[in-house]
N, CA, C and O atoms as CSV, one atom per row, in Angstrom:
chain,resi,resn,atom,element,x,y,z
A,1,UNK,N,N,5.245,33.179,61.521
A,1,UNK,CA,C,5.785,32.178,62.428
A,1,UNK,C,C,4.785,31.999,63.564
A,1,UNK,O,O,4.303,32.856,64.305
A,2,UNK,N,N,4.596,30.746,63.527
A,2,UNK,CA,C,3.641,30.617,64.850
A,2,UNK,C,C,4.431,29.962,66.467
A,2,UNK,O,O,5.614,29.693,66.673
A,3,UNK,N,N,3.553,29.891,67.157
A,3,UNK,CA,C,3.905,30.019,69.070
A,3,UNK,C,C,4.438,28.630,68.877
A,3,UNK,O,O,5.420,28.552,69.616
A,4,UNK,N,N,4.224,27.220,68.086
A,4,UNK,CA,C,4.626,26.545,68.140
A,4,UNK,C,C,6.443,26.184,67.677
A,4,UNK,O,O,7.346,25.569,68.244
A,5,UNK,N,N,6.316,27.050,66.168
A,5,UNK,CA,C,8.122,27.156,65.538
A,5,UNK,C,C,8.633,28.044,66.758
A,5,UNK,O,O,9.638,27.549,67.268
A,6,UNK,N,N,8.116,29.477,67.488
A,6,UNK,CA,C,8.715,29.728,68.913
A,6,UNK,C,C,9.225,28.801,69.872
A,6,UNK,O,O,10.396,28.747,70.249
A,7,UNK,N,N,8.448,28.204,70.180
A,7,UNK,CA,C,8.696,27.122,71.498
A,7,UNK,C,C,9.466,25.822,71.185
A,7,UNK,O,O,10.044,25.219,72.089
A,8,UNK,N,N,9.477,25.340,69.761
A,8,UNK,CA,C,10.753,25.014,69.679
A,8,UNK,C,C,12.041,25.075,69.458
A,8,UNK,O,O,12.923,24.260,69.731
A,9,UNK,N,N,12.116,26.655,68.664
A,9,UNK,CA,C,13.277,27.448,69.050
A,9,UNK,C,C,13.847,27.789,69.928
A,9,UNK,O,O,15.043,28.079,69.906
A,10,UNK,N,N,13.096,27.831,70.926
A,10,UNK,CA,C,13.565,28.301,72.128
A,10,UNK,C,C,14.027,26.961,72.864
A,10,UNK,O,O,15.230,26.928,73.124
A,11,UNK,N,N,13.274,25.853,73.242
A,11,UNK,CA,C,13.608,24.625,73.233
A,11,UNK,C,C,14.971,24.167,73.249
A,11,UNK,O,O,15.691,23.856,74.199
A,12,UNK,N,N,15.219,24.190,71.801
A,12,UNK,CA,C,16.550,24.177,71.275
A,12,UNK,C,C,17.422,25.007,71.684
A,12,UNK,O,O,18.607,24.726,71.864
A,13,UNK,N,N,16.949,26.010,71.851
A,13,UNK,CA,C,18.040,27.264,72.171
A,13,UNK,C,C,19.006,26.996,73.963
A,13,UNK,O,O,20.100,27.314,74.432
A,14,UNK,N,N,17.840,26.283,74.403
A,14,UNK,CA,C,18.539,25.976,75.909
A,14,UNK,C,C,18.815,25.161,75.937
A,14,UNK,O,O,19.594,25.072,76.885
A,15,UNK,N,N,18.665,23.857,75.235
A,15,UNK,CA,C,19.408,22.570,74.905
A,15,UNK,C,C,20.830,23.124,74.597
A,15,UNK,O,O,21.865,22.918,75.231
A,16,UNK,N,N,20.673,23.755,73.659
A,16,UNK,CA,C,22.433,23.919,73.099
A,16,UNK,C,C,23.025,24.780,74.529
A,16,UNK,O,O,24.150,24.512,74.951
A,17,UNK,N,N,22.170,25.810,75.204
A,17,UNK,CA,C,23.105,26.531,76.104
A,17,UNK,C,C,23.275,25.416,77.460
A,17,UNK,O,O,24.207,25.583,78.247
A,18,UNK,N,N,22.449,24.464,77.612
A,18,UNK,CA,C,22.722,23.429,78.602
A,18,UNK,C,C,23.802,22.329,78.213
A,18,UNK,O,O,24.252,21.561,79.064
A,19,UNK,N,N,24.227,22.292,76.755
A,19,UNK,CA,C,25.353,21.480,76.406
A,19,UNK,C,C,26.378,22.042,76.736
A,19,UNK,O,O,27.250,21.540,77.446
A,20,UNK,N,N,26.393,23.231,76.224
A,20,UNK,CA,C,27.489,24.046,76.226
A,20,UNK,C,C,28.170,24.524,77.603
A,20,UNK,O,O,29.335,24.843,77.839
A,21,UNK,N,N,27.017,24.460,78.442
A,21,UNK,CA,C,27.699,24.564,79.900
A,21,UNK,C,C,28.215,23.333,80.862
A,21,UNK,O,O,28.853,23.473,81.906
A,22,UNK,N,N,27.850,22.267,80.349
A,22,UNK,CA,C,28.222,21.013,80.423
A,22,UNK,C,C,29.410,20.355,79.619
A,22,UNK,O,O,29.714,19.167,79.509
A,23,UNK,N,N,29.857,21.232,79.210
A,23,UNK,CA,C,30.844,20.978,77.841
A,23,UNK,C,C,31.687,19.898,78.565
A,23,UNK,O,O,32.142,20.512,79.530
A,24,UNK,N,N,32.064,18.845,78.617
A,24,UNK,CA,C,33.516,18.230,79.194
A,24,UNK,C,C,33.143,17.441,79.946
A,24,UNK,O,O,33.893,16.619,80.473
A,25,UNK,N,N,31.668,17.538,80.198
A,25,UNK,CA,C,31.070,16.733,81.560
A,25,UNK,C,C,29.993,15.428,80.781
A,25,UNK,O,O,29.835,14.390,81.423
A,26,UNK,N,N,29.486,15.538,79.767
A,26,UNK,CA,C,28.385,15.252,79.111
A,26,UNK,C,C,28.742,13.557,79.029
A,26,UNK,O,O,29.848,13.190,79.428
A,27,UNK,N,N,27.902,12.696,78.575
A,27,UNK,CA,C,27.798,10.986,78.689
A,27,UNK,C,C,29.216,10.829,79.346
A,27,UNK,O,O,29.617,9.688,79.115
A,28,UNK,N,N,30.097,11.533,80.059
A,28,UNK,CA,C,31.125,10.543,80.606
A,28,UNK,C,C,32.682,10.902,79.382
A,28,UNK,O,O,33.762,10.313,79.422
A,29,UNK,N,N,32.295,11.967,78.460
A,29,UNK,CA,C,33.354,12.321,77.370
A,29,UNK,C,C,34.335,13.047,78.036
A,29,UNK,O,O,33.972,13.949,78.791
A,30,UNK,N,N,35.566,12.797,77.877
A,30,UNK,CA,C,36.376,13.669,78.557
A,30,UNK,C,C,36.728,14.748,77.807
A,30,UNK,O,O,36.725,14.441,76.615
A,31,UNK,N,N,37.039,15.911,78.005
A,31,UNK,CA,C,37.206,17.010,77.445
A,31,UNK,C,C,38.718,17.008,76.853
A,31,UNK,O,O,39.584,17.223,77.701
A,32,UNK,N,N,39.110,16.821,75.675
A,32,UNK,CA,C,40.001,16.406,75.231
A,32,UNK,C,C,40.174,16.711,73.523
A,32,UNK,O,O,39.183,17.342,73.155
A,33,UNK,N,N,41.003,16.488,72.531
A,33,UNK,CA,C,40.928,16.744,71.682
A,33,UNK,C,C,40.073,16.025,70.566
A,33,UNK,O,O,39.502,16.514,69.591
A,34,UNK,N,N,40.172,14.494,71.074
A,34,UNK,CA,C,39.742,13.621,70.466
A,34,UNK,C,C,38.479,13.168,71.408
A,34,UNK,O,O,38.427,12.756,72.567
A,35,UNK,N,N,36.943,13.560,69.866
A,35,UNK,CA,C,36.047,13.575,70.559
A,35,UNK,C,C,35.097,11.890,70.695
A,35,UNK,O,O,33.936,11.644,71.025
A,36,UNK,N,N,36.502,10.809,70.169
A,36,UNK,CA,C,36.201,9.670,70.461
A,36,UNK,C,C,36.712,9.034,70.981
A,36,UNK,O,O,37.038,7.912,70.593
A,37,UNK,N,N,37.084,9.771,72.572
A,37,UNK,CA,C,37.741,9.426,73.647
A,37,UNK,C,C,36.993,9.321,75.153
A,37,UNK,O,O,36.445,10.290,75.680
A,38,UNK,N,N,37.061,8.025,75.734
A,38,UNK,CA,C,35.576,7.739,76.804
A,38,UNK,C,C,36.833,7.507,77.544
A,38,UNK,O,O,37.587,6.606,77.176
A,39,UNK,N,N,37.101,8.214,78.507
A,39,UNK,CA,C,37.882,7.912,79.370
A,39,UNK,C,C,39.344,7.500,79.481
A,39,UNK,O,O,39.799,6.885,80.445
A,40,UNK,N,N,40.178,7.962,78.211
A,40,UNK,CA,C,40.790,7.489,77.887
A,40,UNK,C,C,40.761,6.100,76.954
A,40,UNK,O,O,41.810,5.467,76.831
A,41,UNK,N,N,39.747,5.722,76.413
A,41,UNK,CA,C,39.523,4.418,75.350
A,41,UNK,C,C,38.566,4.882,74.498
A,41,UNK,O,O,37.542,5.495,74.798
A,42,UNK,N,N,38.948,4.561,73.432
A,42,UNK,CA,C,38.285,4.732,72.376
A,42,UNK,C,C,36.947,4.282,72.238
A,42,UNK,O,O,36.915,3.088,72.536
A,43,UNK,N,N,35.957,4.660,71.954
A,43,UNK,CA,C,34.369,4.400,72.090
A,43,UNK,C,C,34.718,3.773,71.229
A,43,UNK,O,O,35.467,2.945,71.748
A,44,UNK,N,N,34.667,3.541,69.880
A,44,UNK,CA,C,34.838,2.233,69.200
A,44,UNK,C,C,35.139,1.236,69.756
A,44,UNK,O,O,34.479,0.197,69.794
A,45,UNK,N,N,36.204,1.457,70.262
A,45,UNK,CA,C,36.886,-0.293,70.854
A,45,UNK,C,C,35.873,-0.639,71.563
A,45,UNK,O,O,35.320,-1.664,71.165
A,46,UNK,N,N,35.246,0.058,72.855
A,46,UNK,CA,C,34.427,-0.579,73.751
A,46,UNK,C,C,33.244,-0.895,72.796
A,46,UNK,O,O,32.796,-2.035,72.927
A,47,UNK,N,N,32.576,-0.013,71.745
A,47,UNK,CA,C,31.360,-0.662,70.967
A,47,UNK,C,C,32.328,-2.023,69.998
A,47,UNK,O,O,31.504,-2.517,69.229
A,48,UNK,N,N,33.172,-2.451,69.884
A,48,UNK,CA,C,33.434,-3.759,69.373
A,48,UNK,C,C,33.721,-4.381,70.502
A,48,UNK,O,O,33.945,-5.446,69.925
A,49,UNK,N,N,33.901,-4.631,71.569
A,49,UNK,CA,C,34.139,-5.424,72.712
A,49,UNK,C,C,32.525,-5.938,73.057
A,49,UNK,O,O,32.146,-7.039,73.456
A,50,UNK,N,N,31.768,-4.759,72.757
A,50,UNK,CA,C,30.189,-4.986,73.399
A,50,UNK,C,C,29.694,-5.698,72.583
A,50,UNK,O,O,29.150,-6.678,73.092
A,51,UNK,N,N,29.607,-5.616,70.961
A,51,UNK,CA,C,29.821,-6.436,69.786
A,51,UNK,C,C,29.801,-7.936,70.055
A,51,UNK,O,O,28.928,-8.803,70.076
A,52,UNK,N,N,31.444,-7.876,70.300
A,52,UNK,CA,C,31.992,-9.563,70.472
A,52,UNK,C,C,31.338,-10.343,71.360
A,52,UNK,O,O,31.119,-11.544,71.205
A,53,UNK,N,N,30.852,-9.332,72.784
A,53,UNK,CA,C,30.199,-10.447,73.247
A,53,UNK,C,C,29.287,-10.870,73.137
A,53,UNK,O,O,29.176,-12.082,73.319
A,54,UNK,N,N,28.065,-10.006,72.749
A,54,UNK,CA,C,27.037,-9.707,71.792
A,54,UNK,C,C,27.018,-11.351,71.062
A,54,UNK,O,O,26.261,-12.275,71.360
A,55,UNK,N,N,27.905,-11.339,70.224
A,55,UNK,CA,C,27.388,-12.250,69.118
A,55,UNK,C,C,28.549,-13.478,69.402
A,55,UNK,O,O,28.728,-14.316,68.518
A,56,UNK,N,N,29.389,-13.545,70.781
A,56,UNK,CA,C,29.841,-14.835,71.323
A,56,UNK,C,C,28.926,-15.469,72.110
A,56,UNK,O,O,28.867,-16.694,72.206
A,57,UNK,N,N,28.133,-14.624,72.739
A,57,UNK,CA,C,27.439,-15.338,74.160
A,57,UNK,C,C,26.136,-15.118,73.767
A,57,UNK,O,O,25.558,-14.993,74.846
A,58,UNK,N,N,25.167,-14.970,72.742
A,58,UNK,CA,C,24.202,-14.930,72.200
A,58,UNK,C,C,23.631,-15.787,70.736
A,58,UNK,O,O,24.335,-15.869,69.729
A,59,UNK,N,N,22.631,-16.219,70.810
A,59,UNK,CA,C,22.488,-16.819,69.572
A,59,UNK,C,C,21.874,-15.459,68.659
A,59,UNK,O,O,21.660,-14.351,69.150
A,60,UNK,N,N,21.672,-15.804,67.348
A,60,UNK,CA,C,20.861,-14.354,66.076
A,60,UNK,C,C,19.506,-14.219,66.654
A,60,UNK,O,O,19.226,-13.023,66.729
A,61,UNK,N,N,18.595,-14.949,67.073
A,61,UNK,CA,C,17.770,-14.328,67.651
A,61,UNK,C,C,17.264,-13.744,69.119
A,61,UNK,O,O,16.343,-13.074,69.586
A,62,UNK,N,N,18.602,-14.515,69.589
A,62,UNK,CA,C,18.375,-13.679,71.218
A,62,UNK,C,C,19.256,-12.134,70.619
A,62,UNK,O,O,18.693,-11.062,70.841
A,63,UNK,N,N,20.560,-12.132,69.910
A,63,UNK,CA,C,21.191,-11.235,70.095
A,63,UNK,C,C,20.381,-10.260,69.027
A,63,UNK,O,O,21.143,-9.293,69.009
A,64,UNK,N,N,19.623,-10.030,68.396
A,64,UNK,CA,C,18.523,-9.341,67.489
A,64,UNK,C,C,17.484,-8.600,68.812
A,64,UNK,O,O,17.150,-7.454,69.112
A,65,UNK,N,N,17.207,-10.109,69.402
A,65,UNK,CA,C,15.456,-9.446,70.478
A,65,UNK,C,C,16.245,-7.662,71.116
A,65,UNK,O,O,15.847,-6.498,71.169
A,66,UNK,N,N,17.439,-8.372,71.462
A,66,UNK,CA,C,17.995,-7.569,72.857
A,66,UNK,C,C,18.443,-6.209,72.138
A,66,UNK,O,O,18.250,-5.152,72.740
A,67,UNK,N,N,18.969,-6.201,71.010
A,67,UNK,CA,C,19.527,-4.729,70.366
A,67,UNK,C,C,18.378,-4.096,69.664
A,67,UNK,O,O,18.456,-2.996,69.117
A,68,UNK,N,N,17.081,-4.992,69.709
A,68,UNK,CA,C,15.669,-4.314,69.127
A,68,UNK,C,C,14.882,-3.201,70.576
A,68,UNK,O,O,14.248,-2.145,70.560
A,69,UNK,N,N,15.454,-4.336,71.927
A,69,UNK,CA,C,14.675,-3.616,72.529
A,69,UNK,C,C,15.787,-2.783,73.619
A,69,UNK,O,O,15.492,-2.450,74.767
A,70,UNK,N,N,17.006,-2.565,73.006
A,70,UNK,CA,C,17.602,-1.306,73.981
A,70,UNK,C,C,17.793,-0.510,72.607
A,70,UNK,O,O,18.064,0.684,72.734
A,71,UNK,N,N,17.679,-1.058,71.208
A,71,UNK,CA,C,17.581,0.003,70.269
A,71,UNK,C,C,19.255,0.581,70.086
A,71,UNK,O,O,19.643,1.748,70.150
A,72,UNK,N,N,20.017,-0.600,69.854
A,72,UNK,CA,C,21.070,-0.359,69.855
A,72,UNK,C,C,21.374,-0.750,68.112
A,72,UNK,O,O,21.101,-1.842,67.614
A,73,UNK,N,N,21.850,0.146,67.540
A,73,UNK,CA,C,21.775,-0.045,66.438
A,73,UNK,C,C,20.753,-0.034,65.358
A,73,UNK,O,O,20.849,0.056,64.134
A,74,UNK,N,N,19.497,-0.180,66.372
A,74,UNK,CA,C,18.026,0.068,65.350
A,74,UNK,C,C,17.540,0.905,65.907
A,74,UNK,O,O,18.244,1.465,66.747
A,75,UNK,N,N,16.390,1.298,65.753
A,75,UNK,CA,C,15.337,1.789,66.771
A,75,UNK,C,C,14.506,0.930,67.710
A,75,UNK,O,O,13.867,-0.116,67.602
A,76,UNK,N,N,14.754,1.736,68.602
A,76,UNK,CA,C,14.309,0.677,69.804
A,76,UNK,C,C,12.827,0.699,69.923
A,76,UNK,O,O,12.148,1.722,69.829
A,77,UNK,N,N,12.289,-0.719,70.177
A,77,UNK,CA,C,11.260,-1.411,70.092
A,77,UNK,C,C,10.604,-1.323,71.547
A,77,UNK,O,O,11.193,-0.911,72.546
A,78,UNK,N,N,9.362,-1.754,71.499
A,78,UNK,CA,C,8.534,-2.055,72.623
A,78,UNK,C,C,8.845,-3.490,72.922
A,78,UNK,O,O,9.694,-4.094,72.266
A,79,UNK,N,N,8.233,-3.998,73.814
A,79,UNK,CA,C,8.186,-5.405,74.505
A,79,UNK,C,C,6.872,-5.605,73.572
A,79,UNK,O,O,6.767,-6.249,72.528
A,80,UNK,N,N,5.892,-4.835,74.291
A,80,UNK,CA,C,4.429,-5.139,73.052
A,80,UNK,C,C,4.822,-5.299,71.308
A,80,UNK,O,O,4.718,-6.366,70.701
A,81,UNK,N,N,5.191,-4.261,70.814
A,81,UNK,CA,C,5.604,-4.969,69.275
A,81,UNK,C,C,6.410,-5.868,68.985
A,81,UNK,O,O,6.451,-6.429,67.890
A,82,UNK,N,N,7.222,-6.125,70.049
A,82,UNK,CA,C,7.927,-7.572,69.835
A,82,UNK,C,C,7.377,-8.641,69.855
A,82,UNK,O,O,7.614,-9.661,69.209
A,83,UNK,N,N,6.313,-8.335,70.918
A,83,UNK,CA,C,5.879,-9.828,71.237
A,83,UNK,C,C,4.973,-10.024,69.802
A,83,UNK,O,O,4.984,-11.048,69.119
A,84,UNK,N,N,4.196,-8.805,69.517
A,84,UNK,CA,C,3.376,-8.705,68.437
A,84,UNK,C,C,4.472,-9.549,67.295
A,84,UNK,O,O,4.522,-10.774,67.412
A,85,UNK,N,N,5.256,-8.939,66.306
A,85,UNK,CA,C,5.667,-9.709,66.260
A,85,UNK,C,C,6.493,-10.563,65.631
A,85,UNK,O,O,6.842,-10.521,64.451
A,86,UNK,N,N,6.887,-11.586,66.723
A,86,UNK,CA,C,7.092,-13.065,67.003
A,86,UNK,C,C,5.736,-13.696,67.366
A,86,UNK,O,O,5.700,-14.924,67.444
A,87,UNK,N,N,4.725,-13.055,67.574
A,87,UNK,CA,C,3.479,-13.897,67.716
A,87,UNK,C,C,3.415,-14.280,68.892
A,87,UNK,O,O,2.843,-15.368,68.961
A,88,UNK,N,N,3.748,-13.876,69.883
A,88,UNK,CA,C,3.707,-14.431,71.551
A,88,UNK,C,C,3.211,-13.506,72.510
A,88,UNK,O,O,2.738,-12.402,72.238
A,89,UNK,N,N,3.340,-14.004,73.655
A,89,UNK,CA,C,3.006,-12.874,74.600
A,89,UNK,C,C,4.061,-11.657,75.394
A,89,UNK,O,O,5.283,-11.666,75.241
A,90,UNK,N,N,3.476,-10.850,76.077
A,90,UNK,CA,C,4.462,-9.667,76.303
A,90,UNK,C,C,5.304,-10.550,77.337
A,90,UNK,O,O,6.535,-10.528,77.347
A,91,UNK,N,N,4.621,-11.241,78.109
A,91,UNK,CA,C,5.374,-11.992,79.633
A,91,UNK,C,C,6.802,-13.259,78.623
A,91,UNK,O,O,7.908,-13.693,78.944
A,92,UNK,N,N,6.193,-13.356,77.768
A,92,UNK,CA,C,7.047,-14.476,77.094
A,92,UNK,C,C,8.337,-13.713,76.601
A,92,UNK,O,O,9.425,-14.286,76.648
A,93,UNK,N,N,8.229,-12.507,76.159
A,93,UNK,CA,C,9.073,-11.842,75.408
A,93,UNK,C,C,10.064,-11.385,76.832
A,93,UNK,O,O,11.281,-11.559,76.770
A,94,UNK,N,N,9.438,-10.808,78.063
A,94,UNK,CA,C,10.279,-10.215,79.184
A,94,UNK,C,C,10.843,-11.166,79.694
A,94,UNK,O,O,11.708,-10.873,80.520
A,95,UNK,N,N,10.563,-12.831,79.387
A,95,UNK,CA,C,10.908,-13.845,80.079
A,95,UNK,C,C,12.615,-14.165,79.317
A,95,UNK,O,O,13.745,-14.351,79.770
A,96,UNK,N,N,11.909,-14.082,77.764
A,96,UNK,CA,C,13.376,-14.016,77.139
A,96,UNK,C,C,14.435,-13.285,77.699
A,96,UNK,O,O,15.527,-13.717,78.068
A,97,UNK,N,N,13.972,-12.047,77.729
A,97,UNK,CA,C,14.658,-10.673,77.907
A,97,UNK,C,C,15.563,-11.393,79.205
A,97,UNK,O,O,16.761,-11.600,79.012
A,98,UNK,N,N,15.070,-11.685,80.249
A,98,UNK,CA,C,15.230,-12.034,81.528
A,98,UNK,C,C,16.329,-13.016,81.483
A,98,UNK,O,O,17.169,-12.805,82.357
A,99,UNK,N,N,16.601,-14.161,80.620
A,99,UNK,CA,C,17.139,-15.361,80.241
A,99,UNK,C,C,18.141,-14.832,79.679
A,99,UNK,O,O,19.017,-15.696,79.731
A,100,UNK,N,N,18.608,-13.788,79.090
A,100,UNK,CA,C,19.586,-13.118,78.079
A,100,UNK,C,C,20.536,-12.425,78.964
A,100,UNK,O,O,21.767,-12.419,78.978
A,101,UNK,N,N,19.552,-11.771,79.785
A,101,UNK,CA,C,20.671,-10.691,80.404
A,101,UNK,C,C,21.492,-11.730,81.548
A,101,UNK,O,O,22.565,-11.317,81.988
A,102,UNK,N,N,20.978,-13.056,82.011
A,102,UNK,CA,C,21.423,-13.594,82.687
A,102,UNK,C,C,22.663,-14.558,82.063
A,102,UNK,O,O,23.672,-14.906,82.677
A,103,UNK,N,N,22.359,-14.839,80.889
A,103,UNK,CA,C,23.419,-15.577,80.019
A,103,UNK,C,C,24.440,-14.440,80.040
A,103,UNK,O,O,25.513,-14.532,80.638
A,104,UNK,N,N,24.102,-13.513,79.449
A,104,UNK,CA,C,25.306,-11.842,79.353
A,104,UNK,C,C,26.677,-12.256,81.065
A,104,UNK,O,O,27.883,-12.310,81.307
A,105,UNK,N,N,25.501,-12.408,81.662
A,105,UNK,CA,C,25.880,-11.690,83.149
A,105,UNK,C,C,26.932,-12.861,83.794
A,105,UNK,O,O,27.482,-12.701,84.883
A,106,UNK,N,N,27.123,-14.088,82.925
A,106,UNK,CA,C,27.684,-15.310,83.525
A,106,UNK,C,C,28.273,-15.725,82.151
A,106,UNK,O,O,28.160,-16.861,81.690
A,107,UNK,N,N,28.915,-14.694,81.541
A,107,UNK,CA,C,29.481,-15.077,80.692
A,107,UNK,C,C,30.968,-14.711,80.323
A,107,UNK,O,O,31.175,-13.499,80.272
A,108,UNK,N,N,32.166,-15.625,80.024
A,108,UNK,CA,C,33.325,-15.405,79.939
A,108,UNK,C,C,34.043,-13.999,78.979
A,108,UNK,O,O,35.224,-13.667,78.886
A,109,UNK,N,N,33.370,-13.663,78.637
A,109,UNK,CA,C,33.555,-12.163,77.706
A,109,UNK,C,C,32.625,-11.164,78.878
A,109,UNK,O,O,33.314,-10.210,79.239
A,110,UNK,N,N,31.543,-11.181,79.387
A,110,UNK,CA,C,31.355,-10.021,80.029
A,110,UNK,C,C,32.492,-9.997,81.391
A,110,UNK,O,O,33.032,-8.942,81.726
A,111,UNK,N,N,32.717,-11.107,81.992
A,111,UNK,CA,C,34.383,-10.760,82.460
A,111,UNK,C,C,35.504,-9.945,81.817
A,111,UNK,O,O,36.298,-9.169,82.349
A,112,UNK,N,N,35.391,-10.260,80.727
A,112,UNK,CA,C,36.597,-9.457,80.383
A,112,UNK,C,C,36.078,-8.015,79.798
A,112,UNK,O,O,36.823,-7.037,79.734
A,113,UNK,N,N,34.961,-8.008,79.457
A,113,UNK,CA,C,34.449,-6.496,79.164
A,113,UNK,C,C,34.634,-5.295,80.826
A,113,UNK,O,O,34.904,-4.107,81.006
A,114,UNK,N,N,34.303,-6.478,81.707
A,114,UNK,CA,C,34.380,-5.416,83.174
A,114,UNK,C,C,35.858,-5.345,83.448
A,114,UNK,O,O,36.197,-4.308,84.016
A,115,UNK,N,N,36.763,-6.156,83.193
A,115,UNK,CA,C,38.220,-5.776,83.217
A,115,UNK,C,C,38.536,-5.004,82.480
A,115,UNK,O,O,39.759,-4.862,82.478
A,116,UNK,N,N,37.936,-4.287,81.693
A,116,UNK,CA,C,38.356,-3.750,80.609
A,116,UNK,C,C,37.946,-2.229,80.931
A,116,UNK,O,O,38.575,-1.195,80.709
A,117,UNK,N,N,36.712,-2.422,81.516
A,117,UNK,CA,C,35.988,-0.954,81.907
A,117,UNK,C,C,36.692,-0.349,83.382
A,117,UNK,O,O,36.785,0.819,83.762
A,118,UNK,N,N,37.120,-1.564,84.014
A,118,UNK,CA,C,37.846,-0.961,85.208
A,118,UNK,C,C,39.390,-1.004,85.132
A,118,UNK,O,O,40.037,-1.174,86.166
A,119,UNK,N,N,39.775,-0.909,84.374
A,119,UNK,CA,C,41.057,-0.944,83.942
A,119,UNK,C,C,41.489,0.488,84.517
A,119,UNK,O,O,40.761,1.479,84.571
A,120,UNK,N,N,43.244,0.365,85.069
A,120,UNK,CA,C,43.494,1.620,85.623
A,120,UNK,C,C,44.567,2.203,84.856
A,120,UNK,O,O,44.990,3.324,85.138
């Protein structure tokens, strides 16, 4: 065994003891029985709410650019291999990016996604 299979054993070894002491606290999961429970709502529901608006308030290739480059559902992409390609430039691609999140942000479903997240 070499210093390298060490050091990532060990690696690992404090990852798991840093989960484990975090147990209940970790992305926002509540410590509960059901481990697909975000606060009382089901992580599903909110990933189909994020979904709907996704593909209400987006066209297939804006709503593709944007889950390529937060890597939601794929692996997430660069701005550079995107622009690569679609054949354009990096400023063209952040310009999109820029145009999307603003459509998101003024849109009648991300209203109701934030009613939904602040729900009491």
């Amino acid at each position: 065994m070499d210093v390298t299979e060490l050091h990532d054993e060990e690696n690992l070894l404090v990852q798991m003891q840093d989960r484990w002491e975090n147990y209940g606290s970790l992305d926002a999961i509540v410590d509960t029985h059901d481990p697909f429970t975000l606060e009382g709502a089901p992580r599903f529901e909110l990933s189909e709410k994020i979904d709907s608006l996704l593909s209400h308030a987006l066209t297939e290739d804006e709503n593709l650019l944007l889950r390529q480059t937060l890597g939601m559902g794929c692996k997430q992409r660069s701005v550079k291999s995107l622009a690569q390609q679609m054949g354009t430039t990096q400023k063209a691609v952040q310009k999109k990016l820029v145009s999307i999140v603003e459509k998101l942000r003024h849109h009648d479903d991300s209203i109701q996604l934030w009613k939904y997240l602040n729900r009491e």
